[in-house]
C-alpha positions as CSV (number, residue, x, y, z in Angstrom):
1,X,0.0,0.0,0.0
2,X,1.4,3.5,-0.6
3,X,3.2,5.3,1.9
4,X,4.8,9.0,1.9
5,X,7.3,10.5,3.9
6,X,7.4,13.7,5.5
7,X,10.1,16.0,3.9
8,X,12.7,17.0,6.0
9,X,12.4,20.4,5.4
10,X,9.3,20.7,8.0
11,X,11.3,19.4,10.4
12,X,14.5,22.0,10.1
13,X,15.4,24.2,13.0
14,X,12.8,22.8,15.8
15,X,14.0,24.6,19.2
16,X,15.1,22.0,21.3
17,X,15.0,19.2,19.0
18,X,18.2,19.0,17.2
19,X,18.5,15.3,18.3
20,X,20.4,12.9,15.8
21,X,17.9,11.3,13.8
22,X,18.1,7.5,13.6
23,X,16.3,4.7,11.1
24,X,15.6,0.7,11.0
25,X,13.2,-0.7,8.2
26,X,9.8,-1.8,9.3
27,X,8.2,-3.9,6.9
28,X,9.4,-2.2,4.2
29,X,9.3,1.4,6.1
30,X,11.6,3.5,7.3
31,X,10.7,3.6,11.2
32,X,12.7,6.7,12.9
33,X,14.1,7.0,16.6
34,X,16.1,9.0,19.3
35,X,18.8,7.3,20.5
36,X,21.0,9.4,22.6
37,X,24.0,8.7,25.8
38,X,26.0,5.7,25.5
39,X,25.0,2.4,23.9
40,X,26.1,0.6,26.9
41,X,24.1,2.7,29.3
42,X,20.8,2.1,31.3
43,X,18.0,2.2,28.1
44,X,14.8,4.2,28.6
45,X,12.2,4.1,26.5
46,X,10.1,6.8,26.0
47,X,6.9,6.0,24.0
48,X,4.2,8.9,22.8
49,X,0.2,8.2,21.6
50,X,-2.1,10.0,19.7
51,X,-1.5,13.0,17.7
52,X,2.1,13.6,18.5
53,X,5.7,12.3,18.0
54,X,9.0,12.1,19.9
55,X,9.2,15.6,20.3
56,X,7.0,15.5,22.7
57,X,10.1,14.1,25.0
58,X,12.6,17.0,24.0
59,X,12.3,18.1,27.8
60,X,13.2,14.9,29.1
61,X,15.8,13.5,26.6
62,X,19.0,15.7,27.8
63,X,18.3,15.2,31.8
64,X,17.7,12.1,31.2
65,X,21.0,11.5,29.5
66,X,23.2,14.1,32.0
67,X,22.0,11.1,34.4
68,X,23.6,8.7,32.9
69,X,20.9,7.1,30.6
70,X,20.7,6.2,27.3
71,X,17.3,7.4,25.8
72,X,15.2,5.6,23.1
73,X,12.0,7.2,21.9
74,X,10.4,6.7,18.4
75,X,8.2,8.3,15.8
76,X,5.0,5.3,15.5
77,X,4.6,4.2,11.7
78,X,2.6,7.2,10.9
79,X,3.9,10.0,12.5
80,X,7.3,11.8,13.1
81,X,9.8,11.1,11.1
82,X,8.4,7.6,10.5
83,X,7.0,6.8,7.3
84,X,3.2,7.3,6.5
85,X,0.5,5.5,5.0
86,X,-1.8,7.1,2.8
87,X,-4.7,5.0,3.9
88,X,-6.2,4.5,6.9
89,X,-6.8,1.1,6.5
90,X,-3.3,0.3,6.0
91,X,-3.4,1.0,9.9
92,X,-4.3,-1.1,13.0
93,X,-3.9,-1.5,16.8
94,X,-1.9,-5.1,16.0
95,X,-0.1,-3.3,13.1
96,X,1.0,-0.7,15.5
97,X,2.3,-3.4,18.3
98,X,4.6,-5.3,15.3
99,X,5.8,-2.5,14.3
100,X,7.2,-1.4,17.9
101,X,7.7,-4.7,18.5
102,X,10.2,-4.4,15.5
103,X,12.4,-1.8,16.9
104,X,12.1,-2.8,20.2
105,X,14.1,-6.7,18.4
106,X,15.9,-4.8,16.3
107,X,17.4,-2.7,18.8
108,X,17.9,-5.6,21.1
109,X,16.6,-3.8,24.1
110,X,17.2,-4.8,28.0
111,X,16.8,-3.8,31.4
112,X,14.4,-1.5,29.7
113,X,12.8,1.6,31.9
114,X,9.5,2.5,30.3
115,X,7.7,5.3,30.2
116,X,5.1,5.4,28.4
117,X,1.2,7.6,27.5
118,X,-1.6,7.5,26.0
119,X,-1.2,5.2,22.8
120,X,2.6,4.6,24.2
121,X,0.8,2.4,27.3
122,X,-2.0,0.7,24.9
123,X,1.3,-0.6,23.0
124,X,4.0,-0.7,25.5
125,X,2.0,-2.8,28.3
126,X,1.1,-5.2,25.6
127,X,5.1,-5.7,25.1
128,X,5.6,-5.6,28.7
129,X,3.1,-8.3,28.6
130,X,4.3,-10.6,26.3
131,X,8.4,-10.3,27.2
132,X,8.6,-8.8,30.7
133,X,11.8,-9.8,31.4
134,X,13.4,-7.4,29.3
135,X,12.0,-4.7,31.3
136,X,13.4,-2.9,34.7
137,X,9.8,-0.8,35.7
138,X,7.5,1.3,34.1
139,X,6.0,4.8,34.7
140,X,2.5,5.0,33.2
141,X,1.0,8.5,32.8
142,X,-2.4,9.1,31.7
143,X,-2.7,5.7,30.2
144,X,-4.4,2.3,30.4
145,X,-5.1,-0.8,28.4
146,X,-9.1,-1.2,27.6
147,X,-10.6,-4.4,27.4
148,X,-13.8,-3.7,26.1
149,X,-15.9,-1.7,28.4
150,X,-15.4,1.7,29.7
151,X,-15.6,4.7,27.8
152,X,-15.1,7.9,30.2
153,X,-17.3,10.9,28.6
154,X,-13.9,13.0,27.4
155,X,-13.0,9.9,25.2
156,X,-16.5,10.3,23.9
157,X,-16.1,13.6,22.8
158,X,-12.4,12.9,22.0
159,X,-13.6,10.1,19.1
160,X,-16.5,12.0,18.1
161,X,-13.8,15.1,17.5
162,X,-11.0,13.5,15.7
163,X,-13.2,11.7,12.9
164,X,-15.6,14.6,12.4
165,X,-13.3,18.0,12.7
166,X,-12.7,19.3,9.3
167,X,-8.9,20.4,9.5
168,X,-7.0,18.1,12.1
169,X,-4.3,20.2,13.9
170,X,-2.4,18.3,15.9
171,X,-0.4,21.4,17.4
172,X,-4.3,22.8,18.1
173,X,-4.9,19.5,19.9
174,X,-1.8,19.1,21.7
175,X,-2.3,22.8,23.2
176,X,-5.5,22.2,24.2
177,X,-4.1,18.8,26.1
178,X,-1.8,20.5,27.7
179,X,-2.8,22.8,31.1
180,X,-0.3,25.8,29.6
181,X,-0.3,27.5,26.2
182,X,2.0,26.0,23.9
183,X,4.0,28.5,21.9
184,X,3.2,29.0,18.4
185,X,6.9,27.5,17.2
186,X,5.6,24.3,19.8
187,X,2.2,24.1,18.1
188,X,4.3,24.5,14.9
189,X,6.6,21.4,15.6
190,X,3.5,19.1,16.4
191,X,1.9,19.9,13.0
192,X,5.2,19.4,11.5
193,X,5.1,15.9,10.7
194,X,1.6,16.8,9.1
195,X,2.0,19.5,6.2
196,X,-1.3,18.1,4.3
197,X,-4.2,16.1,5.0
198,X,-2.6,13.1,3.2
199,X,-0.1,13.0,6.0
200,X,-2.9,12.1,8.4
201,X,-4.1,8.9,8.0
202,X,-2.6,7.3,11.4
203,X,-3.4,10.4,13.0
204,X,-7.1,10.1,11.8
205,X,-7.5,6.2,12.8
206,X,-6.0,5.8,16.0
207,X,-8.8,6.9,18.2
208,X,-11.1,4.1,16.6
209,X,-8.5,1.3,17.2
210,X,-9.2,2.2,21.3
211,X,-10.7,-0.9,22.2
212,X,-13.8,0.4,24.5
213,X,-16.3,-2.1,23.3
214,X,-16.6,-6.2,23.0
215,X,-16.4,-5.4,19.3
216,X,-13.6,-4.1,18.9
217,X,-10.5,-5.6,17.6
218,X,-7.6,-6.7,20.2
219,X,-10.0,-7.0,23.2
220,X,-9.2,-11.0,23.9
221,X,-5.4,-10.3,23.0
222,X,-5.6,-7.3,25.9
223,X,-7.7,-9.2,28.8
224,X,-4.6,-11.8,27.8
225,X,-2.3,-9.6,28.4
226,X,-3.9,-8.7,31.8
227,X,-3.4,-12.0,32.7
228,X,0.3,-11.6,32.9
229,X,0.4,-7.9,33.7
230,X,-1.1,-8.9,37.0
231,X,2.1,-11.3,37.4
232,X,4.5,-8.5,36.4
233,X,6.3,-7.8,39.9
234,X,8.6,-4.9,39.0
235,X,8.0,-1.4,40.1
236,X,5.3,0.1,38.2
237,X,4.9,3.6,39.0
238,X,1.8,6.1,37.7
239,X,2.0,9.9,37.8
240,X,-1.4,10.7,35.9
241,X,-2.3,14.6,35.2
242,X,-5.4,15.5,37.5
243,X,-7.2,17.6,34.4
244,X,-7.0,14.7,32.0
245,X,-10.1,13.9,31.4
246,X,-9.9,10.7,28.9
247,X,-8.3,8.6,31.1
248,X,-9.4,9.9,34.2
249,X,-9.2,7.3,37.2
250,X,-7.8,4.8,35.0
251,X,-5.1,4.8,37.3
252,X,-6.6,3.3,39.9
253,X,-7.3,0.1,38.1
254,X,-3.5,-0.2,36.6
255,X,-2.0,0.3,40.8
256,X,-4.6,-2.8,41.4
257,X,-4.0,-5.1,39.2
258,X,-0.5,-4.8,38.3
259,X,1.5,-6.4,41.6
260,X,4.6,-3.9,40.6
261,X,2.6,-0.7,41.5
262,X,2.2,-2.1,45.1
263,X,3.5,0.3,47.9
264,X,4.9,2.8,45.1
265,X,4.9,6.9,45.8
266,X,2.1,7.2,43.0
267,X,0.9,10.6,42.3
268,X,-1.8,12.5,40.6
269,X,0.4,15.8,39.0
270,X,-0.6,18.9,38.2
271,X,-1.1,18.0,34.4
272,X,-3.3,18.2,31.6
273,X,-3.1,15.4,28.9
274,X,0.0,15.6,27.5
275,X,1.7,15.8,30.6
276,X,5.3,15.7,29.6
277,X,4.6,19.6,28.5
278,X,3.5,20.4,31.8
279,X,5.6,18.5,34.7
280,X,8.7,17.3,32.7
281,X,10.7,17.4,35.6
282,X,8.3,15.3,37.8
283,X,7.9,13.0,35.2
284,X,11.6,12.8,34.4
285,X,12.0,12.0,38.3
286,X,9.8,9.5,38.4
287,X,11.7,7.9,36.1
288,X,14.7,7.5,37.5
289,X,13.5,6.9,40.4
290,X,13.1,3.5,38.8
């Protein structure tokens, strides 16, 4: 199926983005990464959801790598750097998890940290689920992984927004996410990946792939992947914004079922959304604290 890639010229001069960029083949597509610190260092894995890309970590990449960590956070097929589909059917939640599931092989990753929201938990815990023991811990902000059943009243009005709004602007999304006002260069670099409607596809899809009825694809491979979640000892930490309200109190269900969260300094930030634009330096503790 046709796929387009994003000219670099959209993505020139970013302020506080001049990471190295870094590719592996996908399926035939050119998947992009951060990868920055040294190769023999503690990994992190920093994985971002719906509409944005792995600038949304640009505040936690260089503290993260002062400390002695080396940092990993990709572009999903679809947005980013990463090659696009035209077509939104070319996209799916268990095309999504093989192609993460590809880098996260490729790259050979251990003793992995991750942190992970939104669209990075419904694909990260389902890695964490099948192959924990390449993991260290997890932080989980604003997050879950449905089975089904469950739909707060934002998503509603999230789903109901992203396939019916004329002109999807991520930057205009991710602003409204977040509790402070993005600047116009930061609402610039989150519509960068996206210079025309053709761009969108992934963007577009994603909110239908949530599985939040019985109908929906991946909802037996997920209550599966419960099933060992709720065996997965290591510490499992959540920092979840207190204005979010899609996955609002979801955090309560992830600290009782997954053994791991048991007896950890949870904590309920002062965050919208996208909370690594708001408490980067929480978050980026939390981390480490790992």
């Amino acid at each position: 199926m046709k796929y387009i890639r994003t000219p670099e010229k959209y993505f020139k001069n970013l302020k506080d983005y001049s990471f190295h960029p870094n590719y592996i083949d996908v399926d035939g597509l050119r998947m992009h990464y951060v990868d920055e610190g040294p190769k023999t260092a503690p990994i992190v894995l920093l994985l971002h959801g719906e509409p944005t890309w792995s600038y949304l970590y640009r505040k936690f990449i260089p503290p993260l790598v002062e400390r002695g960590k080396r940092v990993i956070a990709p572009d999903l097929i679809g947005f980013g750097k990463s090659d696009k589909f035209q077509d939104q059917s070319a996209y799916s939640y268990a095309n999504h998890l093989e192609w993460l599931r590809s880098l996260v092989n490729s790259l050979n990753l251990k003793d992995v940290v991750m942190f992970a929201q939104d669209w990075g938990g419904l694909l990260g815990l389902r890695l964490v689920a099948e192959n924990p023991s390449i993991f260290k811990g997890m932080v989980l902000s604003n997050t879950g992984l449905p089975t089904g059943k469950g739909m707060t009243d934002g998503f509603k009005q999230w789903l109901e927004y992203s396939q019916n709004v004329e002109d999807f602007d991520a930057g205009k999304i991710v602003n409204q996410g977040s509790m402070q006002a993005l600047s116009n260069h930061e609402i610039a670099a989150y519509n960068a990946p996206f210079p025309s409607d053709e761009y969108k596809a992934a963007a577009r899809a994603f909110p239908r792939f949530v599985p939040v009825t019985e109908e929906h694809a991946q909802v037996s491979e997920n209550i599966d992947a419960w099933h060992q979640l709720k065996k997965f000892t290591k510490p499992t930490l959540t920092m979840f914004g207190k204005n979010d309200p899609v996955f609002i109190g979801t955090e309560s269900a992830l600290i009782k079922k997954i053994p791991g969260a048991d007896g950890m300094p949870h904590q309920i930030i002062d965050a919208g959304h996208f909370s690594q634009e708001n408490q980067a330096e929480i978050l980026v503790n939390g981390i480490l604290s790992i």
